[in-house]
One Martini backbone bead per residue (centre of mass of N, CA, C, O) as a GRO file, in nm:
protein
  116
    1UNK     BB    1   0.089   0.038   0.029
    2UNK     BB    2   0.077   0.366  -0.057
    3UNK     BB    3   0.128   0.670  -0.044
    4UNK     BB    4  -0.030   0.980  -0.003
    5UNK     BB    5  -0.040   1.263  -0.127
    6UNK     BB    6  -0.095   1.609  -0.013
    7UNK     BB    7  -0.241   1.715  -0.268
    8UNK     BB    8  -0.459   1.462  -0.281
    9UNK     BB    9  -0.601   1.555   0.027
   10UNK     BB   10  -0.641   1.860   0.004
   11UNK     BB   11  -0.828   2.101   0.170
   12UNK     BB   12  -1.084   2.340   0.092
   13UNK     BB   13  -1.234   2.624   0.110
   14UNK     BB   14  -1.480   2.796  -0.064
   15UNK     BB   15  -1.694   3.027  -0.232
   16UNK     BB   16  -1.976   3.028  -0.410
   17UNK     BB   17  -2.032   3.190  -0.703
   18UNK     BB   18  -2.353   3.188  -0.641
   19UNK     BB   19  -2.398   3.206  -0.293
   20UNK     BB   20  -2.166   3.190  -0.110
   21UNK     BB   21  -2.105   2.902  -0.010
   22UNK     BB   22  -1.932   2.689   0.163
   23UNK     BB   23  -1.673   2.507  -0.061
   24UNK     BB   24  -1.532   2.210  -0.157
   25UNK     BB   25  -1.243   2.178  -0.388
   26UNK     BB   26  -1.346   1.844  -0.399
   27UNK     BB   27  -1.657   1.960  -0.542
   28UNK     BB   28  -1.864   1.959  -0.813
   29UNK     BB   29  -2.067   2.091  -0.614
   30UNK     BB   30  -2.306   2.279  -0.462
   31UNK     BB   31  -2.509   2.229  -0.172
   32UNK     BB   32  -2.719   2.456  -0.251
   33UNK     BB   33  -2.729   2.520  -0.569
   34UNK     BB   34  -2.526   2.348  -0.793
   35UNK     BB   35  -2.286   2.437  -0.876
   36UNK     BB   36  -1.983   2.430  -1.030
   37UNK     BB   37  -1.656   2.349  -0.876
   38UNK     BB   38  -1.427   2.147  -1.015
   39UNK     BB   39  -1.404   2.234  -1.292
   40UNK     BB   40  -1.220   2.505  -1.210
   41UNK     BB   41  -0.985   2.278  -1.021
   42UNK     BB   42  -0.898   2.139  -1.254
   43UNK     BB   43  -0.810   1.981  -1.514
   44UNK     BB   44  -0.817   1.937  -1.809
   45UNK     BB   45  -1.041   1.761  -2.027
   46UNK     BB   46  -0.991   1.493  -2.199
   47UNK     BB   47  -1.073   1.340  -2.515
   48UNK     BB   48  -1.088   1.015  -2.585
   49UNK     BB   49  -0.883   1.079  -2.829
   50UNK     BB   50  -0.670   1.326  -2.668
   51UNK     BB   51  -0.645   1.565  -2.871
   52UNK     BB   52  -0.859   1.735  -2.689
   53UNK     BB   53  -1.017   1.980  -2.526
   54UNK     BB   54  -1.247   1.987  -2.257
   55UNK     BB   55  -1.558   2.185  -2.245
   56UNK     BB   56  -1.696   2.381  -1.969
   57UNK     BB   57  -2.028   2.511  -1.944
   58UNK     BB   58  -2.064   2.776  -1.668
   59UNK     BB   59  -2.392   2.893  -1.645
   60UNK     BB   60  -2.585   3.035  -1.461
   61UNK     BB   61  -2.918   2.998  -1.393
   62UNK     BB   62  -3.006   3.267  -1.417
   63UNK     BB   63  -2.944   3.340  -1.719
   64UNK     BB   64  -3.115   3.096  -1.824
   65UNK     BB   65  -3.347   3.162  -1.726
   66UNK     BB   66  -3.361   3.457  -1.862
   67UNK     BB   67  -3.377   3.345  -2.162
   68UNK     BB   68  -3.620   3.166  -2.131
   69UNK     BB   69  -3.819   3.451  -2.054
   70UNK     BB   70  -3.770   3.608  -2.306
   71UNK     BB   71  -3.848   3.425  -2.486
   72UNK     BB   72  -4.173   3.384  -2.412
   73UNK     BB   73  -4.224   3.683  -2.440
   74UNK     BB   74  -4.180   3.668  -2.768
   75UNK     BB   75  -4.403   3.479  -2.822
   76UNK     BB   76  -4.629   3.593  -2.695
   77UNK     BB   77  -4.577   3.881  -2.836
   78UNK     BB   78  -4.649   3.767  -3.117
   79UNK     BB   79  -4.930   3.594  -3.093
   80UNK     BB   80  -5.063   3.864  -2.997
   81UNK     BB   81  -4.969   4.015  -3.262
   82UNK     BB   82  -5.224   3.809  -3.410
   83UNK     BB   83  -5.464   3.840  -3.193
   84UNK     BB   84  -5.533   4.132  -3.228
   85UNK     BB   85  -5.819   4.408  -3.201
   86UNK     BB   86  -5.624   4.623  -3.107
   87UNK     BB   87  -5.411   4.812  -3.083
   88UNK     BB   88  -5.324   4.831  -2.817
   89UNK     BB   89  -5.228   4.523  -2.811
   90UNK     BB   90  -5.068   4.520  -3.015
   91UNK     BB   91  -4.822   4.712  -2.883
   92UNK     BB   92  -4.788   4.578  -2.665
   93UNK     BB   93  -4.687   4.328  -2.772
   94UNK     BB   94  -4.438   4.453  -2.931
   95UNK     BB   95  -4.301   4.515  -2.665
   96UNK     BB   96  -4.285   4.212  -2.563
   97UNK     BB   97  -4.102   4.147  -2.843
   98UNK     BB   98  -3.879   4.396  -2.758
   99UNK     BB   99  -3.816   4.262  -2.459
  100UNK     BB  100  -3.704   4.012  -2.536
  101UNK     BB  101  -3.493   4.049  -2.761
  102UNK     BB  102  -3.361   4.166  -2.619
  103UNK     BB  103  -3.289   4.001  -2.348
  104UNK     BB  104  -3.167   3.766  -2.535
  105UNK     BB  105  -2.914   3.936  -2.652
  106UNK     BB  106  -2.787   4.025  -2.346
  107UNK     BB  107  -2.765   3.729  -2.223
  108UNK     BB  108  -2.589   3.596  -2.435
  109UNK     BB  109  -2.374   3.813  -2.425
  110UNK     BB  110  -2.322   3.755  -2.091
  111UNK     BB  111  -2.301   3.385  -2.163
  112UNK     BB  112  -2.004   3.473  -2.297
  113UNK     BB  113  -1.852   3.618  -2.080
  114UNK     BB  114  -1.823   3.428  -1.880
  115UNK     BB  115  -1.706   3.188  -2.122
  116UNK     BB  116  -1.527   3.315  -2.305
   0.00000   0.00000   0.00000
């Protein structure tokens, strides 16, 4: 039985970027919140045939929320910007149909930037 080095059992506590919650950096994720942990803290993850390396892409779930919200708010008022009786609904449509899509084309171009 060999002696295990001290590099591989050397633990410490971090705080999780999503909740700031102390979270060990030999977890996976925070158990607060789910965020990846581990992926941060590793060598990168080499592809099967060995030959590239694998992204790990860490994305926020707020990000990921607010881009749903987006999405929903752009279909709703598309669907009603179509089925509209009134200029006032048209409008309102409208309204949420560009708060929809600048709102999924901000949250994208933020889940670029955090991942790099």
């Amino acid at each position: 039985m060999g002696k295990v080095r001290p590099e591989e059992t050397a633990m410490s506590l971090i705080s999780c970027p999503e909740c700031s919650n102390q979270v060990s950096t030999q977890a996976w994720s925070c158990p607060k919140c789910g965020a990846p942990i581990a992926a941060r803290n590793s060598p990168p993850l080499i592809s099967p045939d060995g030959k590239r390396p694998v992204t790990v892409e860490q994305t926020s779930k707020s990000i990921k929320l607010g881009i749903l919200l987006c999405s929903v708010a752009f279909w709703i008022g598309l669907i009603t910007a179509f089925s509209a009786d009134t200029p006032q609904q048209s409008q309102g449509a409208m309204f949420l149909m560009v708060i929809g899509a600048i709102g999924y084309v901000v949250l994208k171009i933020a889940r670029w930037w955090v991942n790099g």
